[in-house]
N, C-alpha and C positions, 0 to 999 in steps of 0.2 A: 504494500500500500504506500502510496504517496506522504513524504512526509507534510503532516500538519504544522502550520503556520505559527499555531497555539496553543502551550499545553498549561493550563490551572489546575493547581494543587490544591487541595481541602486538606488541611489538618482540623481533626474533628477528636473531641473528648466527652460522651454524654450531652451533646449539645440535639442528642437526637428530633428534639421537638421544630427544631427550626433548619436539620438537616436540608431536609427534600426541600423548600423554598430555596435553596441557596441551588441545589441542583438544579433545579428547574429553571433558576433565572439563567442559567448559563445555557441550559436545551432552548430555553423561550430565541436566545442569539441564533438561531434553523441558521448553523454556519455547516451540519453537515462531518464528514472526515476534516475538514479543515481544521479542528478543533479538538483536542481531545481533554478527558478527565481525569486526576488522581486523585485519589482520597485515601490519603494517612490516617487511619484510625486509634488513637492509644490505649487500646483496649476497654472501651466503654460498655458500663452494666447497664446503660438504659435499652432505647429500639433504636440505636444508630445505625448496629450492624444490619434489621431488618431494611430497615430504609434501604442502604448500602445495596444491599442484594435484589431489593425489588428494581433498582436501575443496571446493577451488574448482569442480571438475569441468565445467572449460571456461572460466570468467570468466578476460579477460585481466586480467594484470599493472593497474596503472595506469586501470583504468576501471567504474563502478558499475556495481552487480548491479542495479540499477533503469532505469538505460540499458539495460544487454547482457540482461535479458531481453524486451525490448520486442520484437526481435529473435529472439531464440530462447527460445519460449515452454517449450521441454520442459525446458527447463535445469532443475536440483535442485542440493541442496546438495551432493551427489556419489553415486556407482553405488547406494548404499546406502540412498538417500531418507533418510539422515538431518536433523535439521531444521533445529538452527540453522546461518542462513547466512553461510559467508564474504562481504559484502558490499564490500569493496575492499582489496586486496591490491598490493604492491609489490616490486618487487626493483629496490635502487638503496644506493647510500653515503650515510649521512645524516652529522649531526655527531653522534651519540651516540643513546643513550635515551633522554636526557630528547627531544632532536631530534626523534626518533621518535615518542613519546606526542604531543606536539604533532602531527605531521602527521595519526595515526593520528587523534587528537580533531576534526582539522580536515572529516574525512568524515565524521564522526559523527553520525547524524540521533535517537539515542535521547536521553530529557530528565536519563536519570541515565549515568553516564559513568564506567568504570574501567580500572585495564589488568591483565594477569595476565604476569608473567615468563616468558619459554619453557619457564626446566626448573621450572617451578611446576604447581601443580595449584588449581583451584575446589573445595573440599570438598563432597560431595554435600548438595542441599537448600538451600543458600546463596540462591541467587536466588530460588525460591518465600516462603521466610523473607522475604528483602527485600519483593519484591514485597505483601506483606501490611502490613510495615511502611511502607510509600510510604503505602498505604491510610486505614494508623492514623493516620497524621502526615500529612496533605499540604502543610506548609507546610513542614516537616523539608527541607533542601535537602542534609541529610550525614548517612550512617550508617555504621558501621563495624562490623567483628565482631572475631573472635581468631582466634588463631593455632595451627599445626602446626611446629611444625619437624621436617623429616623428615630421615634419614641417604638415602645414594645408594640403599636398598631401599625408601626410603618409608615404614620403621619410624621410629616418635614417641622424638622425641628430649627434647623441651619443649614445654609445653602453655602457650598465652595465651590467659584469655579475653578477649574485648568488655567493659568496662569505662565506666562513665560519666565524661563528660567532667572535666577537674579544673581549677578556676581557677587554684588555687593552684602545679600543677605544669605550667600552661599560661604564667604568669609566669613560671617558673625555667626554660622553652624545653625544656619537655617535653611534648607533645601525647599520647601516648597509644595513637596509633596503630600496627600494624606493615605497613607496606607495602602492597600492594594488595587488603587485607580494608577500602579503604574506598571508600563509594561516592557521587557529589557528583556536582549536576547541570551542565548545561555552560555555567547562568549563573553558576553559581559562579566554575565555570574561567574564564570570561572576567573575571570583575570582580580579578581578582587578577592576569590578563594571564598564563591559561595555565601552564604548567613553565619553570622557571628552565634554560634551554639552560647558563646556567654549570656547574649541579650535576653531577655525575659519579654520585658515591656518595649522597647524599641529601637527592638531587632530591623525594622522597616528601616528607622531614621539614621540608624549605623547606615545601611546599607546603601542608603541614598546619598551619603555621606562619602564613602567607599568611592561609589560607583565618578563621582564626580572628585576627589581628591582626590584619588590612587591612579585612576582609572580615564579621569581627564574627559569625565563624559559630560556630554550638556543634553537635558532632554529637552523635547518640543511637547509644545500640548495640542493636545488633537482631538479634545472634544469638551464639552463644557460639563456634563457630569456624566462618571464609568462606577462609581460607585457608592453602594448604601449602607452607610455605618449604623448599624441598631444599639439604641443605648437600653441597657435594659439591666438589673438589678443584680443579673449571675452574672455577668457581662466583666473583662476582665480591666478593660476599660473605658468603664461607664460611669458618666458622670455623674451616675444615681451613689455609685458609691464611692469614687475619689473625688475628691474637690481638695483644691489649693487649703483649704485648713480642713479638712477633714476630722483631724484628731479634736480641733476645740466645738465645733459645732455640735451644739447638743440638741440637735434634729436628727442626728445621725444614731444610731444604736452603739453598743459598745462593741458589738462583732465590727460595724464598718468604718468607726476609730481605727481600730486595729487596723483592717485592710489597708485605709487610709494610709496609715502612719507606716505600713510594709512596703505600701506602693512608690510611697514619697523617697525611703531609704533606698529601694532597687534604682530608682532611676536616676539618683545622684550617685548611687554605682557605677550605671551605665556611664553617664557623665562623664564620670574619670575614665571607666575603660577607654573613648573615645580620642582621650588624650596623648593615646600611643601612637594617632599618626596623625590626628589635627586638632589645633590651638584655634580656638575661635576668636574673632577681635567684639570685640564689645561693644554693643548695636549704641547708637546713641540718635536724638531725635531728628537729626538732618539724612542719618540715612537712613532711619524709617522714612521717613517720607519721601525721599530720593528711589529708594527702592520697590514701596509699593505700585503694585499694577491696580489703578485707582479705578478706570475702567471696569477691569472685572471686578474689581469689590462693588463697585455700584450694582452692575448689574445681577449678582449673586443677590444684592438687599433688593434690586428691583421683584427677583425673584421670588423670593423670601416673603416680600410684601403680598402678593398674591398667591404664594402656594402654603403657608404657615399651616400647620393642623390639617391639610388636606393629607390624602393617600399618595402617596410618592409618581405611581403610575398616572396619577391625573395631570403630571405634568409633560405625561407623554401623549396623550390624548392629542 
């Protein structure tokens, strides 16, 4: 089979209830072979693994959809002939998510490479968009889009568009990006030696960090929103339960103190790891404003203005 253009990785942990939506927004992309799926499972007790198998529709655990159909020619992507396919899937304990992206990347046979969070969603349209811009640019090795924040209904909480890259706030160790609305091929991923297994919480902003110090890469944006971040209370981060003082606000319970005050400690972790190959310079109020792309912040609140509380789809209507 022809290689795919695009292969996204799920690392999934008991997030089973919000599994299938996250599938399905990537099958809703009818991109076909072009496309394929991984799903890093770490061995979760809820109905992940059911989900998992009603799309694998036969593929075991542990072994390629390019081997096991050689074998069993009638195989599909599952009962439904739907298209894109699970192409290697897992159920085992890894070291974490960033762990997981790495293995997940490690089966990866498409030339651009992303991953998508369990309780997340692909915003409709997102991959045809790419796919045009791969076109336009074929030496472009990074593109990125913007962002959705959804509440636990998938109503628009905050609107981020796709933004052009900034030097200025690329020095101050701010890249620009949010999470996995970005999409980078997997010679990229390798010349920068893959996902920081140290990172916990942002593992992404290392890597965007990576890709652009190390790596010398500048992405382009290429669509105004590729991705739906759901804030939601299990959520690992969601603002239902970090916030900037987490530990003193006493709205919060004494479980999400804690989380709070764990969350706050790991990323000024992260912080310093960072420091092994870049110094940031210290933003100050001339190149905020020098740097923001003021345009799309408008039109992100134009957006905002009229989509608040609605269904994230209604803005695709």
């Amino acid at each position: 089979m022809s290689q795919p253009f695009l292969s996204i990785i799920i690392a999934n942990y008991n997030y089973g209830r919000f599994l299938e939506e996250a599938i399905q927004s990537v099958i809703a992309q009818d991109m076909g072979d072009q496309v394929e799926l991984i799903i890093c499972d770490a061995a979760s007790t809820d109905n992940s693994i059911d989900v998992i198998k009603q799309y694998a529709n036969g593929l075991p655990p542990n072994t390629s959809y390019f081997d096991w159909i050689k074998h069993n020619p009638s195989l599909t992507t599952n009962n439904q002939q739907l298209t894109t396919k699970i192409t290697w899937w897992c159920r085992e304990k890894d070291g974490g998510q960033s762990a997981a992206f790495n293995k997940g990347f490690s089966h990866a046979r498409g030339r651009f490479l992303t991953w998508l969070n369990a309780d997340d969603v692909m915003l409709p349209g997102t991959l045809r968009t790419l796919k045009l811009a791969i076109e336009q640019h074929p030496m472009c090795e990074w593109f990125v889009g913007g962002c959705f924040w959804l509440d636990p209904q998938m109503k628009i909480l905050n609107c981020g568009r796709g933004r052009p890259f900034s030097e200025i706030r690329f020095r101050e160790g701010n890249v620009g990006v949010w999470g996995p609305s970005s999409f980078f091929t997997k010679r990229l991923l390798d010349a920068v030696g893959g996902v920081d297994e140290r990172f916990h919480f942002s593992m992404d902003t290392d890597l965007w960090l990576r890709f652009a110090a190390k790596a010398n890469a500048r992405y382009l944006p290429f669509c105004k929103y590729a991705w739906g971040l759901r804030m939601h209370p299990d959520a690992k981060m969601s603002g239902h339960n970090f916030t900037a003082n987490g530990e003193l606000d006493m709205r919060h319970t004494e479980a999400e103190k804690k989380a709070a005050s764990k969350y706050r400690a790991q990323r000024e972790k992260e912080t310093q790891l960072r420091l092994e190959y870049f110094s940031p310079r210290t933003p100050t109020f001339v190149s905020h404003i020098l740097s923001t792309s003021w345009f799309q912040v408008a039109m992100a609140k134009f957006d905002l203005l009229q989509y608040k509380g609605r269904h994230y789809l209604e803005y695709f209507k």
